[in-house]
C-alpha positions in Angstrom: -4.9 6.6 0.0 -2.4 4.0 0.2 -2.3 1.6 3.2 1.4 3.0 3.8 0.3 6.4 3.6 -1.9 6.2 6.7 -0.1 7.5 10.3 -0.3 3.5 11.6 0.5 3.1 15.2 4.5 1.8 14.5 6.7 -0.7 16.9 10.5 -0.5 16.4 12.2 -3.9 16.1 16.2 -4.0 16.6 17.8 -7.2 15.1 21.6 -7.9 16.0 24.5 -10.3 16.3 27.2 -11.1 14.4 28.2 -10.3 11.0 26.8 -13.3 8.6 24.2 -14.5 11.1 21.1 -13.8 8.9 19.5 -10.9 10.0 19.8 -9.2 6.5 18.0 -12.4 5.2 15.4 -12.7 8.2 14.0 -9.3 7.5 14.1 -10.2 3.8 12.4 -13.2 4.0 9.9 -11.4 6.7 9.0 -8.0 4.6 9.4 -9.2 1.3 9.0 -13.0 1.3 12.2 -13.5 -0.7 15.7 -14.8 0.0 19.4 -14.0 -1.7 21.7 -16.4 -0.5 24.9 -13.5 -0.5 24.0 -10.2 0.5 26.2 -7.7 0.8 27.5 -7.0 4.7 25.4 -4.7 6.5 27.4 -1.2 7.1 25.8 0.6 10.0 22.2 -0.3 9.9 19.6 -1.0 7.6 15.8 -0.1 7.3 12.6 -1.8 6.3 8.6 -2.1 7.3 6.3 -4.5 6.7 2.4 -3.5 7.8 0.2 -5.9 10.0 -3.2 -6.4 11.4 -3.4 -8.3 15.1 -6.9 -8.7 17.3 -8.2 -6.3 14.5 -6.0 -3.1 14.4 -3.2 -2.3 12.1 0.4 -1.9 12.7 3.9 -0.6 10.7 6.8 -2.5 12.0 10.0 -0.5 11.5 12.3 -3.8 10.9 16.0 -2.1 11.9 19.2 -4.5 10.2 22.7 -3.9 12.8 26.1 -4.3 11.3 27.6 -7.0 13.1 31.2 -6.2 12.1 33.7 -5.1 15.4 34.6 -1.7 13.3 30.4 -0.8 13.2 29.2 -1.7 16.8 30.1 1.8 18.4 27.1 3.0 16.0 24.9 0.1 17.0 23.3 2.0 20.2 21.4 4.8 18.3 19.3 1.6 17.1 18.9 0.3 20.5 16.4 3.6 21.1 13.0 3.0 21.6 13.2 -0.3 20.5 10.9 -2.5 22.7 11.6 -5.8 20.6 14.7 -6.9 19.9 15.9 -10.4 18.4 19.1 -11.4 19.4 20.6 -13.4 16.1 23.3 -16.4 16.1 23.8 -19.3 13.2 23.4 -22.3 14.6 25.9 -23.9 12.6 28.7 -21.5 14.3 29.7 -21.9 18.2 31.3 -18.4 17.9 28.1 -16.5 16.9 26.1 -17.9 19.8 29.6 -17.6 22.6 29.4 -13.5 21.9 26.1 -13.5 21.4 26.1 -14.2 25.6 29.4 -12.2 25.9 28.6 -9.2 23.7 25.3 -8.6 22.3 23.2 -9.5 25.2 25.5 -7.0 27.8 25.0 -4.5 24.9 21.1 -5.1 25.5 21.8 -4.5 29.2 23.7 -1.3 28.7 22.5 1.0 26.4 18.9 -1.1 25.3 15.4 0.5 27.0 14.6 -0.5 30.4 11.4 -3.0 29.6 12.1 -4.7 26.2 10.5 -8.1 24.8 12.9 -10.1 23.9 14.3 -13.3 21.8 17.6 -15.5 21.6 17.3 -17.0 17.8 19.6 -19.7 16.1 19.5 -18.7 12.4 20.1 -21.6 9.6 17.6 -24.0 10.9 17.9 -25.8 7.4 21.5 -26.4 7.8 20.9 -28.7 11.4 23.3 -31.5 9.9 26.0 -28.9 11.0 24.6 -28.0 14.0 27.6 -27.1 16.7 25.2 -24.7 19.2 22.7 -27.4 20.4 19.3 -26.1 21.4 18.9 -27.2 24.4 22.0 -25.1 25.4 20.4 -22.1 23.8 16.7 -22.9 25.6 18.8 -22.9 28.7 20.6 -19.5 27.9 17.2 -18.2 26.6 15.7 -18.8 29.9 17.9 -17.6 32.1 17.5 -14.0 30.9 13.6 -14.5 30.7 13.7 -14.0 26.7 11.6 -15.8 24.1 13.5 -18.7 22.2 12.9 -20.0 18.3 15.1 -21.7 15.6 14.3 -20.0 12.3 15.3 -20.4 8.9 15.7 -17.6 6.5 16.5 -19.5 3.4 13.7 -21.9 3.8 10.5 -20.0 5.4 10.3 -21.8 8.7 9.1 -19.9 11.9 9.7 -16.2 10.6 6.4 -15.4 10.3 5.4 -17.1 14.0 8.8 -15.3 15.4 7.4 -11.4 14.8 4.2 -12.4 15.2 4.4 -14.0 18.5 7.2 -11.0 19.5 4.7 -8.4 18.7 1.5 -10.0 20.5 3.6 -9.7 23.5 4.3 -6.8 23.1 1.1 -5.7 22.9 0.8 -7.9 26.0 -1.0 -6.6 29.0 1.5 -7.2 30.7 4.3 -5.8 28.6 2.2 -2.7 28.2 1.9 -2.0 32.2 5.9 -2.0 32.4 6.1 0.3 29.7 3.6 3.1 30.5 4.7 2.9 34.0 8.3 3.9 32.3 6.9 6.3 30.0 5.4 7.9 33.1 8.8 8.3 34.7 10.1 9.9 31.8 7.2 12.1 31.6 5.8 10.6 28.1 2.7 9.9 27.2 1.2 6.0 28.2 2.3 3.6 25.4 -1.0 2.0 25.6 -2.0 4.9 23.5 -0.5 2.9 20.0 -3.0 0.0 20.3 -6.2 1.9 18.3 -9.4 -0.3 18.3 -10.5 -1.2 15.0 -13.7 0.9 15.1 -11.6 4.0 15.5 -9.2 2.9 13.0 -12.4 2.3 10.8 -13.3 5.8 10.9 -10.0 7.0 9.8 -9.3 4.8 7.0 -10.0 6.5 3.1 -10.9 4.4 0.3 -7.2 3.6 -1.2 -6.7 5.2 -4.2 
């Protein structure tokens, strides 16, 4: 059997922003290691995994693409459910992007996104920092007033994607992270969410040969 056949424990991941920011080409870049330097505008949202194996267990990350366009952000909430990571998107290289990112996408999180959440503020187009107009130390700031995780990535070129999901989904998998979130499942009457980190023996036993 197929790695992707097997029932994996999944974690959701919601990126948004605004339209042209990069978050087609991040999750590109993340599932597929590849980058097109046009793609066509996300229209309502946008699915992809990518399969990974942290402290010895193995994961399917459901990688969710939001249309940034005005007309498409009405439908934007559906992906804000069960999502317990979600990256928060602007281009460095366009004040605008980061300015709503603060006025619109962030109260978004507030408003309809899940109680406990991890996460990130990140400045897209890392390559392009000759044309830098948001200056990181303004983002840092931002970032660290609403107790989020901070990175400057660059979809064209490679740099940090990998570290970004990685280090989301570590703390995620956080002690920490993982109290807040069964004592919320609890309230809701759901089972504990520590219940999706399998130990590798008993993932061991499950796996088939692949075919």
């Amino acid at each position: 059997m197929a790695e992707q056949e097997q029932k994996l424990p999944s974690i959701k991941i919601t990126l948004i922003g605004n339209s042209g920011v990069g978050k087609t080409c991040i999750i590109r870049r993340y599932s597929l290691n590849d980058y097109v330097e046009n793609p066509v505008s996300t229209t309502g949202g946008n699915y992809s995994s990518k399969f990974v194996e942290i402290n010895g267990n193995k994961y399917q990350l459901d990688l969710w693409d939001t249309a940034g366009q005005e007309r498409f952000r009405s439908l934007t909430k559906h992906f804000y459910k069960d999502a317990y990571i979600i990256v928060l998107v602007y281009d460095i290289t366009k004040q605008d992007t980061f300015d709503e990112l603060k006025s619109i996408w962030y109260p978004n999180v507030q408003q309809m996104g899940e109680k406990y959440t991890v996460l990130a503020v990140v400045g897209n187009k890392s390559d392009l920092f000759e044309d830098e107009e948001v200056k990181e130390d303004e983002a840092r700031q931002y970032t660290e007033s609403i107790g989020a995780t901070f990175m400057q990535v660059s979809a064209k070129s490679g740099a940090n994607i990998d570290l970004l999901f990685d280090t989301l989904v570590r703390k995620y998998l956080g002690p920490e992270f993982m109290e807040n979130l069964n004592k919320m499942k609890k309230e809701k009457g759901e089972g504990e969410a520590g219940r999706i980190t399998l130990d590798a023996k008993k993932q061991k036993k499950k796996k088939k040969k692949f075919c």
